[in-house]
PDBQT receptor file of N, H, CA, C and O in Angstrom, charges set to zero:
ATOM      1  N   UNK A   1     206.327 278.796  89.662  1.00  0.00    +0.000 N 
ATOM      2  CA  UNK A   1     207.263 279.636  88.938  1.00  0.00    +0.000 C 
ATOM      3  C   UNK A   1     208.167 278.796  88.044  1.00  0.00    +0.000 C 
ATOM      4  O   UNK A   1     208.510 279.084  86.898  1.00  0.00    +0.000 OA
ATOM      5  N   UNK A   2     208.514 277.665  88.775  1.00  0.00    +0.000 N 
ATOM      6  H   UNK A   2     208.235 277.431  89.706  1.00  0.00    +0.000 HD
ATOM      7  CA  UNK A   2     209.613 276.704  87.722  1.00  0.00    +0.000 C 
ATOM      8  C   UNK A   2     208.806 276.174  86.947  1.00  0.00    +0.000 C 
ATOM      9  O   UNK A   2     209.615 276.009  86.034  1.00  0.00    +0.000 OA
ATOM     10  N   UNK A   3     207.543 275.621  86.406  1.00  0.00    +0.000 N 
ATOM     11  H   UNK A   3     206.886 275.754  87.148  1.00  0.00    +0.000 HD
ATOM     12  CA  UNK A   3     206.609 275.498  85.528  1.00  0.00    +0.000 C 
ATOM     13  C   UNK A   3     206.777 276.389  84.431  1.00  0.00    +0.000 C 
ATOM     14  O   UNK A   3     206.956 276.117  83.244  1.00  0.00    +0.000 OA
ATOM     15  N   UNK A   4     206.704 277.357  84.928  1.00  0.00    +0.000 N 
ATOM     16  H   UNK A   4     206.559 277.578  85.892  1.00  0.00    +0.000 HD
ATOM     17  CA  UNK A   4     206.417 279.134  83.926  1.00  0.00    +0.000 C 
ATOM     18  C   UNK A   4     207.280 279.078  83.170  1.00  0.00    +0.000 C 
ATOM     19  O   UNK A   4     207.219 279.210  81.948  1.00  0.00    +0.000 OA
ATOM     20  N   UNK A   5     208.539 278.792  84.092  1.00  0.00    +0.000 N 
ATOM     21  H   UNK A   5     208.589 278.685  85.085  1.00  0.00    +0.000 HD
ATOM     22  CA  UNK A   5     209.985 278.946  82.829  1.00  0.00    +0.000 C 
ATOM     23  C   UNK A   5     210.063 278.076  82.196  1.00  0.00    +0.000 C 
ATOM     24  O   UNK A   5     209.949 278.206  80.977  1.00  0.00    +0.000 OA
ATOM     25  N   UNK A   6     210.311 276.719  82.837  1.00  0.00    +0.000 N 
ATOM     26  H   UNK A   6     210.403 276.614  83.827  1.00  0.00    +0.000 HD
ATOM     27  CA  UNK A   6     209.905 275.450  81.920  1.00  0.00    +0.000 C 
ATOM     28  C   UNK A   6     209.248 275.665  80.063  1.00  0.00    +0.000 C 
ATOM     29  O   UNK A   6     209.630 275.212  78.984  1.00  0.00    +0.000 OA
ATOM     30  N   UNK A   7     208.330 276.413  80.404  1.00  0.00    +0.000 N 
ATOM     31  H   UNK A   7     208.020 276.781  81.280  1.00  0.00    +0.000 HD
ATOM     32  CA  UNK A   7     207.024 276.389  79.510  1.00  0.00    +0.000 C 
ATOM     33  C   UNK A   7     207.062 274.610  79.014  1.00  0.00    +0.000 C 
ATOM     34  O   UNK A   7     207.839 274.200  78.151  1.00  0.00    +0.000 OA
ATOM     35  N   UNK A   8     206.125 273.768  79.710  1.00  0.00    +0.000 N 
ATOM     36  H   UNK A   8     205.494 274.101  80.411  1.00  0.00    +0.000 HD
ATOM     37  CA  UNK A   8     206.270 272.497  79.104  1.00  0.00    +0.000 C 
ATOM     38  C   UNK A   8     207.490 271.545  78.228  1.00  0.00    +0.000 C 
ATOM     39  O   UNK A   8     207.459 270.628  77.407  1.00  0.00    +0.000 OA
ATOM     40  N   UNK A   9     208.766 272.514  79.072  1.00  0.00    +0.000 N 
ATOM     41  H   UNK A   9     208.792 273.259  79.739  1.00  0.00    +0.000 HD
ATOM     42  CA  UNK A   9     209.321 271.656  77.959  1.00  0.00    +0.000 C 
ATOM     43  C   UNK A   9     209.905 272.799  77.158  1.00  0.00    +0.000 C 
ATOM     44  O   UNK A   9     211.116 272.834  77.375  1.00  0.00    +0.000 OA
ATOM     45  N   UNK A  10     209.594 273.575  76.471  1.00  0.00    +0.000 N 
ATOM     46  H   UNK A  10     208.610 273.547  76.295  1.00  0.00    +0.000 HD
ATOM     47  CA  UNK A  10     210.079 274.488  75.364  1.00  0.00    +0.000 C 
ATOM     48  C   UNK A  10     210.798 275.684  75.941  1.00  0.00    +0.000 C 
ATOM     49  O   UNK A  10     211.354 276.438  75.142  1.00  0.00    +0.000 OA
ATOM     50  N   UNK A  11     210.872 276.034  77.647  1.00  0.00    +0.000 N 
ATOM     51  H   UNK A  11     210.420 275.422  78.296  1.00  0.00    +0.000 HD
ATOM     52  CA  UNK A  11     211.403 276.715  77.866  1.00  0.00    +0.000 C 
ATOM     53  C   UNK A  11     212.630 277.087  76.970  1.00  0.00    +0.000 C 
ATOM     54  O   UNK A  11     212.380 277.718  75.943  1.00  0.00    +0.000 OA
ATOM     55  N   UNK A  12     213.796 276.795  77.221  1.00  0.00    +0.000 N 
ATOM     56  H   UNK A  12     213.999 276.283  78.055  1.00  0.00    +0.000 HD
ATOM     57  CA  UNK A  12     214.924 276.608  76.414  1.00  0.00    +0.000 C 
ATOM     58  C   UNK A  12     215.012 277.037  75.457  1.00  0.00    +0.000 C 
ATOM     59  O   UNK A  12     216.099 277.511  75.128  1.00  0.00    +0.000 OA
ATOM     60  N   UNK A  13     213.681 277.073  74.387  1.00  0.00    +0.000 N 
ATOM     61  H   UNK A  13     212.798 276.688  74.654  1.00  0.00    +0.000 HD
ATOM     62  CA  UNK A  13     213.864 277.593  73.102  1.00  0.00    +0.000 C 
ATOM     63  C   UNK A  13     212.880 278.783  73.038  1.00  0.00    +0.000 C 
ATOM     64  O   UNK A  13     213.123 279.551  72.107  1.00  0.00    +0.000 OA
ATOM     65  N   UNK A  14     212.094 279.029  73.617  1.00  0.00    +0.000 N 
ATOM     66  H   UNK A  14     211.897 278.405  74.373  1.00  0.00    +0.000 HD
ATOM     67  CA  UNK A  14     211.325 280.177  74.001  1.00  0.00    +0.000 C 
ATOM     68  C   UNK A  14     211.560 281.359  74.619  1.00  0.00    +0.000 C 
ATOM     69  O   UNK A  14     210.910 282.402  74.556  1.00  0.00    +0.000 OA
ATOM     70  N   UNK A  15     212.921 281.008  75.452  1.00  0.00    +0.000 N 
ATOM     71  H   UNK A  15     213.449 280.160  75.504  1.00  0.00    +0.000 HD
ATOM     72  CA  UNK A  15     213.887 281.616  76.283  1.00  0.00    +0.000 C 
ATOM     73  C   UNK A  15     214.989 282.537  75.604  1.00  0.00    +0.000 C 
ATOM     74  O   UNK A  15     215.362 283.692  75.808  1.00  0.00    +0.000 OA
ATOM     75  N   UNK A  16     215.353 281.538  74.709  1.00  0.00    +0.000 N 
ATOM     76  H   UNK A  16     215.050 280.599  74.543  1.00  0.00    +0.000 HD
ATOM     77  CA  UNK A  16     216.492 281.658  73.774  1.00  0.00    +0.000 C 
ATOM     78  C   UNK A  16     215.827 282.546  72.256  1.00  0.00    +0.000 C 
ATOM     79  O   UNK A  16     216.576 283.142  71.482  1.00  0.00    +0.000 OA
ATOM     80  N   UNK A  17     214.648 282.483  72.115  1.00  0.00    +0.000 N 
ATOM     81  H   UNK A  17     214.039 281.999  72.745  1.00  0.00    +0.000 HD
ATOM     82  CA  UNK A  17     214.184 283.520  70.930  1.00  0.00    +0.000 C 
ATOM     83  C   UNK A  17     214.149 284.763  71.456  1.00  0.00    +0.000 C 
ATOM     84  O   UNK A  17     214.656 285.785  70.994  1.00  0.00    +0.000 OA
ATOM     85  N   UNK A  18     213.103 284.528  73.114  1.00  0.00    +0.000 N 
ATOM     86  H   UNK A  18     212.691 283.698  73.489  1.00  0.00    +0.000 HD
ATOM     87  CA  UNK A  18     213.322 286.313  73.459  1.00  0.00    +0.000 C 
ATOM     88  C   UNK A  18     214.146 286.992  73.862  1.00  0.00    +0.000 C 
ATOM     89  O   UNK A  18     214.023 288.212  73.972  1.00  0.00    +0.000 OA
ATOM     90  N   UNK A  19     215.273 286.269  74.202  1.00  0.00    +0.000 N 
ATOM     91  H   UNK A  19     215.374 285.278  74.113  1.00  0.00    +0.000 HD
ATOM     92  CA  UNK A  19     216.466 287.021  74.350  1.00  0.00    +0.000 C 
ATOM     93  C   UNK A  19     217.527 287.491  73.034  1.00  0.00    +0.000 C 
ATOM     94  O   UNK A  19     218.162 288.543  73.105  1.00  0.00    +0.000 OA
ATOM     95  N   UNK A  20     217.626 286.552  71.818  1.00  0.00    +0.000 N 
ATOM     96  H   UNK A  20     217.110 285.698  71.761  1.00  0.00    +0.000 HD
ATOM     97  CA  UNK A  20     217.545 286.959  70.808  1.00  0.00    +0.000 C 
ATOM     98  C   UNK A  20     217.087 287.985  70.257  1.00  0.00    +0.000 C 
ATOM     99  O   UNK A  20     217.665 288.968  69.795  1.00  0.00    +0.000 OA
ATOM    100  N   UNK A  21     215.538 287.599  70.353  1.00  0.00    +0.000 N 
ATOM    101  H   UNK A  21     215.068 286.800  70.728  1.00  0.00    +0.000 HD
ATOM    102  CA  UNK A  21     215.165 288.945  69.865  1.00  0.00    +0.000 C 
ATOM    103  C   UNK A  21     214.938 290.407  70.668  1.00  0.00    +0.000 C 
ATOM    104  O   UNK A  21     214.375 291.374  70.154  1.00  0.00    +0.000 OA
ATOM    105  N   UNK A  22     215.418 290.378  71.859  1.00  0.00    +0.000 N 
ATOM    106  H   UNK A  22     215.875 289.593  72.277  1.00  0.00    +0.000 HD
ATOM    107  CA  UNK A  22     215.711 291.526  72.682  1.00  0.00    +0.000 C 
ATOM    108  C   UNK A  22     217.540 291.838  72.491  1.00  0.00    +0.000 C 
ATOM    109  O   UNK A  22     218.037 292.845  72.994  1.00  0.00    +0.000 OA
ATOM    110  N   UNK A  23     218.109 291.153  71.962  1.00  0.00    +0.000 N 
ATOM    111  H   UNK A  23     217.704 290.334  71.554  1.00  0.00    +0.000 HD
ATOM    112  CA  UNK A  23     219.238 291.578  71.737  1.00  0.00    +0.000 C 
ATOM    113  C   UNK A  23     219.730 292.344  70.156  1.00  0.00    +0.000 C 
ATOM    114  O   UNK A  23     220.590 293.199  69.941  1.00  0.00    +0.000 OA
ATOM    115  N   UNK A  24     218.698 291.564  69.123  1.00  0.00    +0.000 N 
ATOM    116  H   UNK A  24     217.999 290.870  69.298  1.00  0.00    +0.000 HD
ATOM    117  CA  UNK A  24     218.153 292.483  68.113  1.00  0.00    +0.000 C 
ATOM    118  C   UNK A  24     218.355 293.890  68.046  1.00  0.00    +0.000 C 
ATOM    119  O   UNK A  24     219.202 294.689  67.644  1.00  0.00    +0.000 OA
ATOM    120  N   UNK A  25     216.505 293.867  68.965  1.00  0.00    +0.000 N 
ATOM    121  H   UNK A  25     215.817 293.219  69.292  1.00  0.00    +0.000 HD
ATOM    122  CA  UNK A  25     216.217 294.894  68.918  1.00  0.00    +0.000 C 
ATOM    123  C   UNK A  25     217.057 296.354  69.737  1.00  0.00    +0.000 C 
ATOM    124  O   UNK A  25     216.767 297.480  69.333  1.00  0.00    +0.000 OA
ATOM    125  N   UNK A  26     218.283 296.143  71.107  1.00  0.00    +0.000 N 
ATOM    126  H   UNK A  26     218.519 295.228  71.436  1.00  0.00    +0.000 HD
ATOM    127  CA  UNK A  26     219.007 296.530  71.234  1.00  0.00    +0.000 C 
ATOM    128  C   UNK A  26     219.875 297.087  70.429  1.00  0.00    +0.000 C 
ATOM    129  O   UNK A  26     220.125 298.292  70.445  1.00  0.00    +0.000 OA
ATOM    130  N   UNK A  27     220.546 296.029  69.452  1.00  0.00    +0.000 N 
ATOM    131  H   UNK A  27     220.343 295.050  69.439  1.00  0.00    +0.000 HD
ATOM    132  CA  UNK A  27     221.379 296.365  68.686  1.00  0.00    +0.000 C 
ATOM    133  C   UNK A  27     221.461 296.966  67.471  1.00  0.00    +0.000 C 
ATOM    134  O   UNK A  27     222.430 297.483  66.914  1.00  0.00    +0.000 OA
ATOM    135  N   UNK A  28     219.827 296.780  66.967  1.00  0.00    +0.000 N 
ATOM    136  H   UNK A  28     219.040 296.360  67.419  1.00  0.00    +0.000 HD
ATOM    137  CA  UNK A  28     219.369 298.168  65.979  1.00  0.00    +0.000 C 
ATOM    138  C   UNK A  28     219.092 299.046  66.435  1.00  0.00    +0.000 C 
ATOM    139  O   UNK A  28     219.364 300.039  65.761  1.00  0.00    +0.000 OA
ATOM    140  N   UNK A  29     218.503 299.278  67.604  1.00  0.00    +0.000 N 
ATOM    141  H   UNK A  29     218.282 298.470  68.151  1.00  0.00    +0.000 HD
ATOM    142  CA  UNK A  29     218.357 300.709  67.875  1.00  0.00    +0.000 C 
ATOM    143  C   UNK A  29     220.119 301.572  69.026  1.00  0.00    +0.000 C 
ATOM    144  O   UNK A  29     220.570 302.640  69.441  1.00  0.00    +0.000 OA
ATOM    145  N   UNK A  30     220.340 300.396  68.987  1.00  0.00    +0.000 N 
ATOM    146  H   UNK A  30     219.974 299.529  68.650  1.00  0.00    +0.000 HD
ATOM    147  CA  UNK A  30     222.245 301.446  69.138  1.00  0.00    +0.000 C 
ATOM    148  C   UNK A  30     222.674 301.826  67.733  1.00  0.00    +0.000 C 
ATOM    149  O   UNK A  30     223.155 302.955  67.636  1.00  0.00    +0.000 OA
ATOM    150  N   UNK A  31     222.599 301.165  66.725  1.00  0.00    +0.000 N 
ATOM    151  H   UNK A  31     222.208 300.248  66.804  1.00  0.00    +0.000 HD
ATOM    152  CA  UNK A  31     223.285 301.244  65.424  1.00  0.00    +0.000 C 
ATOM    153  C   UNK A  31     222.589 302.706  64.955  1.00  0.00    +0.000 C 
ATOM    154  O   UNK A  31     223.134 303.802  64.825  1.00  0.00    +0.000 OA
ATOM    155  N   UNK A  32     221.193 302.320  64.750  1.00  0.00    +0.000 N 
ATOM    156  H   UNK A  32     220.750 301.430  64.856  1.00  0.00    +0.000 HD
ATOM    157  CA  UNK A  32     220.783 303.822  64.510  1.00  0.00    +0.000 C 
ATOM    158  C   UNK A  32     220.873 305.092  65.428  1.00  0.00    +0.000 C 
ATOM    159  O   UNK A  32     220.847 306.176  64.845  1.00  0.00    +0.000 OA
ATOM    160  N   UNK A  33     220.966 305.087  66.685  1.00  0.00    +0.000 N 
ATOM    161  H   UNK A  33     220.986 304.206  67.159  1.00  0.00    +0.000 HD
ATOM    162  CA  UNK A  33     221.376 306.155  67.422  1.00  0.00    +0.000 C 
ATOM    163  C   UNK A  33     223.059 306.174  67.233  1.00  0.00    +0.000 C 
ATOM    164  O   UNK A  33     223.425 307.143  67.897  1.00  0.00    +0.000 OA
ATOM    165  N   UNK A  34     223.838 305.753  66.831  1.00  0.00    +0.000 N 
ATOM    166  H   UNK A  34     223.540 304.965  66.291  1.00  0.00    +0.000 HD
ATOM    167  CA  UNK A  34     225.510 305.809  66.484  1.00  0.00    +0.000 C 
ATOM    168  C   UNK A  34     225.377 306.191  64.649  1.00  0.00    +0.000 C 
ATOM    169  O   UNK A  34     226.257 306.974  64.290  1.00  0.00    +0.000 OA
ATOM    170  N   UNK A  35     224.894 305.962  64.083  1.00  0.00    +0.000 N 
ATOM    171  H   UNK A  35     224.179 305.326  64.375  1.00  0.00    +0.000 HD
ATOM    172  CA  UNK A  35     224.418 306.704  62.410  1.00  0.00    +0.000 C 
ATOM    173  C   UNK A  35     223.958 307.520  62.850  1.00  0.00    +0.000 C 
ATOM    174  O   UNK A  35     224.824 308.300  62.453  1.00  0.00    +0.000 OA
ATOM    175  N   UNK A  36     223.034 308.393  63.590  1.00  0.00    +0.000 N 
ATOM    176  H   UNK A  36     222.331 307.759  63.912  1.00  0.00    +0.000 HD
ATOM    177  CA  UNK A  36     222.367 309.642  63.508  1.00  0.00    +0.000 C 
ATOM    178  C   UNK A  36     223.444 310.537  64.219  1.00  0.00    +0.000 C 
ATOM    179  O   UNK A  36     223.669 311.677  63.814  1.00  0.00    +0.000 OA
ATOM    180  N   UNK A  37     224.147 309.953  65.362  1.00  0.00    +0.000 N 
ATOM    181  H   UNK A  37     223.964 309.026  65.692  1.00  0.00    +0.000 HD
ATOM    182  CA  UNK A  37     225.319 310.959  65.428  1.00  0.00    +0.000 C 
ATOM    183  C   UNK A  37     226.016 311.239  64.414  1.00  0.00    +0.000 C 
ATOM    184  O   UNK A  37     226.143 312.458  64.296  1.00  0.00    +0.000 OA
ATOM    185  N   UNK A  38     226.542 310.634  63.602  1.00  0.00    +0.000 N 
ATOM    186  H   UNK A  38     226.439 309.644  63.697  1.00  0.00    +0.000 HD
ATOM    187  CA  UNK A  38     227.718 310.185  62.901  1.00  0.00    +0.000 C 
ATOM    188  C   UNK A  38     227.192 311.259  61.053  1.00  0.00    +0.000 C 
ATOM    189  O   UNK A  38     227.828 311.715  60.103  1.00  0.00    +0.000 OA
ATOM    190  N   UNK A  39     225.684 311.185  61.475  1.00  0.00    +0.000 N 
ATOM    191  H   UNK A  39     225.167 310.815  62.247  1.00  0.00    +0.000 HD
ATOM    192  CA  UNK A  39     225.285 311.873  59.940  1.00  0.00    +0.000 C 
ATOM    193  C   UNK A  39     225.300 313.269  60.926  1.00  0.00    +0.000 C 
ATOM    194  O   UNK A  39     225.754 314.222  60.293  1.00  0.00    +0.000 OA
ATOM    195  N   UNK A  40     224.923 313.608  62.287  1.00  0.00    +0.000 N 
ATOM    196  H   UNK A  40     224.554 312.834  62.802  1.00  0.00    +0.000 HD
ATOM    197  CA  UNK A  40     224.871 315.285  62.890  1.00  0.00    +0.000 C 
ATOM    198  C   UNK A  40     226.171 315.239  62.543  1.00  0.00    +0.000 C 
ATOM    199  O   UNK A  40     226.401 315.647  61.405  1.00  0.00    +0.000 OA
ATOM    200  N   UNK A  41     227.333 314.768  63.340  1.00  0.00    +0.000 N 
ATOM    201  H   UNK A  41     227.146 314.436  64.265  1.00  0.00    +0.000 HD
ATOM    202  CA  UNK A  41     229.197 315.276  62.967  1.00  0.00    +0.000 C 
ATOM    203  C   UNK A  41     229.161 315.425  61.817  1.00  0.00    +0.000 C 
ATOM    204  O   UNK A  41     230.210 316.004  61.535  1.00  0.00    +0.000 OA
ATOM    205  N   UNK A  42     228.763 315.310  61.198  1.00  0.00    +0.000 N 
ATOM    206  H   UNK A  42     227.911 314.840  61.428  1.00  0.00    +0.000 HD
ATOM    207  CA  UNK A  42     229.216 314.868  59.426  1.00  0.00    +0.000 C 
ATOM    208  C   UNK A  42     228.548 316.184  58.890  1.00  0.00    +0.000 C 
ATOM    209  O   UNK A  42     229.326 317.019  58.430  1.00  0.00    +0.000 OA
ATOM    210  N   UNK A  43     227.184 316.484  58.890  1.00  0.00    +0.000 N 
ATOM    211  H   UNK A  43     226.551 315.806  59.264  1.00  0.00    +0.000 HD
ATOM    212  CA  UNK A  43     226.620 317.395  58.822  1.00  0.00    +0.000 C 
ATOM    213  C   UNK A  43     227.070 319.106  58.958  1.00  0.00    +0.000 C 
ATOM    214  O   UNK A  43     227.280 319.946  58.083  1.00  0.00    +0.000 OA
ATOM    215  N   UNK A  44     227.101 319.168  60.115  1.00  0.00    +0.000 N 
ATOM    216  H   UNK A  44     226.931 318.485  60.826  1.00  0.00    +0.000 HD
ATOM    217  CA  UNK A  44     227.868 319.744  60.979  1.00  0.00    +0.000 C 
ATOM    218  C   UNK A  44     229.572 320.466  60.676  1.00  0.00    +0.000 C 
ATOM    219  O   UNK A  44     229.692 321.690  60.639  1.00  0.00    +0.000 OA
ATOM    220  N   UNK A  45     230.663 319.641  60.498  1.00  0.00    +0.000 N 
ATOM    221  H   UNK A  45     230.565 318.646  60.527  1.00  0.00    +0.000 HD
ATOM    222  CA  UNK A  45     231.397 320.027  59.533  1.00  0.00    +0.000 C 
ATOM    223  C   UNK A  45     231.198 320.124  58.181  1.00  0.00    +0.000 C 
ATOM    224  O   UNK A  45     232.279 319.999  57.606  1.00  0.00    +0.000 OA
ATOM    225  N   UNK A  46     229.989 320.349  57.179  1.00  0.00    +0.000 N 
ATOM    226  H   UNK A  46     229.111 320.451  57.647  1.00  0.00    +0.000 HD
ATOM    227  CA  UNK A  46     230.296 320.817  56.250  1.00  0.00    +0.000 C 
ATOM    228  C   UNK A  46     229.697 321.805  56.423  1.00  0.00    +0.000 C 
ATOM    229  O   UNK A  46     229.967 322.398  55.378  1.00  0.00    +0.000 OA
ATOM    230  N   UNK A  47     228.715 322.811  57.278  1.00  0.00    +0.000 N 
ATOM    231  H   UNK A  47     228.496 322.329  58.126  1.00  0.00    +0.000 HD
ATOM    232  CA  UNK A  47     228.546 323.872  57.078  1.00  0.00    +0.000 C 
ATOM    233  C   UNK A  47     229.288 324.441  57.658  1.00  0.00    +0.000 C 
ATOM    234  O   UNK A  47     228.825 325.502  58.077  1.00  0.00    +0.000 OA
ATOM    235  N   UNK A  48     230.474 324.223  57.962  1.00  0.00    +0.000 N 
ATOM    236  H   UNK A  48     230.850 323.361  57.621  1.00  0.00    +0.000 HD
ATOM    237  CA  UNK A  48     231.177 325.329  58.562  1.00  0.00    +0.000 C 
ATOM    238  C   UNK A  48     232.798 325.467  57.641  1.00  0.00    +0.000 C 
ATOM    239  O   UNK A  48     233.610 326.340  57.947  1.00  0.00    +0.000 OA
TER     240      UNK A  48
């Protein structure tokens, strides 16, 4: 198992991209679920 994480050596930076890029992809898909509310409210008061 400590091999695995390791990855030869590159752990560290292999580690550090996918968590990156899982923090990304988190944080675009909050942004667009907080805009799609934000265009329904918005929406929303002008037909009324």
């Amino acid at each position: 198992m400590t091999s695995f994480l390791d990855m030869d050596g590159y752990g560290v930076y292999i580690w550090t991209s996918y968590a990156l890029s899982f923090a990304f992809v988190i944080g675009a898909a909050a942004h667009s679920w907080k805009r799609e509310r934000q265009h329904k409210k918005h929406g929303l008061k002008l037909r009324q």
